[in-house]
Phi, psi and omega in degrees: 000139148344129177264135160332115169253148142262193183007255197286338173334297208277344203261297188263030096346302188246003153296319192272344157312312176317321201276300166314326189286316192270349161269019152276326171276003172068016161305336196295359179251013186242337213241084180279179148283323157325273192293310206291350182293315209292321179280297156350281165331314186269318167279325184294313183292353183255007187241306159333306164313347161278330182286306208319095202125293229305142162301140141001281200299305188271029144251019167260348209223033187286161189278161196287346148250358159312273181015285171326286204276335182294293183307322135008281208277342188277322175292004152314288176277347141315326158307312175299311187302311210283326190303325192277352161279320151334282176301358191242356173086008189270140164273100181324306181293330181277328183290314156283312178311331152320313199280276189300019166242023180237276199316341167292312175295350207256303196258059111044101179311293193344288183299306201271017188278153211040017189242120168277019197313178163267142163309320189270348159243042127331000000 
């Protein structure tokens, strides 16, 4: 059996699963920056494609199998994400945690609270 990984663990955890999967398929040559932006890309619209209609309330309330097909599909573009990070050399976990200490600054609890402004009409 598996050992647990948490947090960043769990993170270069399934970069290097990623990584085993796709040299076991002879894949590293399909998994460009390019195409894996593109499959990304391709997955965010397939997750997007559940919300369309949807009212505010009932995309808060999907049923246990929207749900379902929904986690799917976010496991997808997670999959994509952590690969293209890979393959592009970013450590996924410091690059965001960078972004949100750039977005604390952007955004000021004092200011941005209730508010969905853009930082600069703050």
């Amino acid at each position: 059996m598996k050992p647990q990984r948490t947090g960043r663990d769990r993170l270069d955890g399934l970069r290097d699963d990623l990584r085993r999967f796709a040299a076991e398929r002879d894949w590293d040559q399909f998994h460009t920056p390019k195409n894996l932006a593109m499959a990304l890309a391709g997955e965010a619209g397939e997750v997007i494609e559940h919300f369309q209609w949807l009212t505010p309330e009932q995309s808060a309330s999907l049923d246990a199998e929207a749900r379902g097909a929904v986690a799917e599909e976010l496991a997808d573009v997670l999959l994509y994400l952590v690969r293209l990070a890979d393959v592009l050399e970013v450590d996924l976990a410091e690059a965001a945690v960078r972004k949100m200490a750039i977005n604390a600054g952007r955004y000021p609890a004092a200011k941005a609270r209730g508010r969905a402004d853009k930082y600069d009409r703050l």
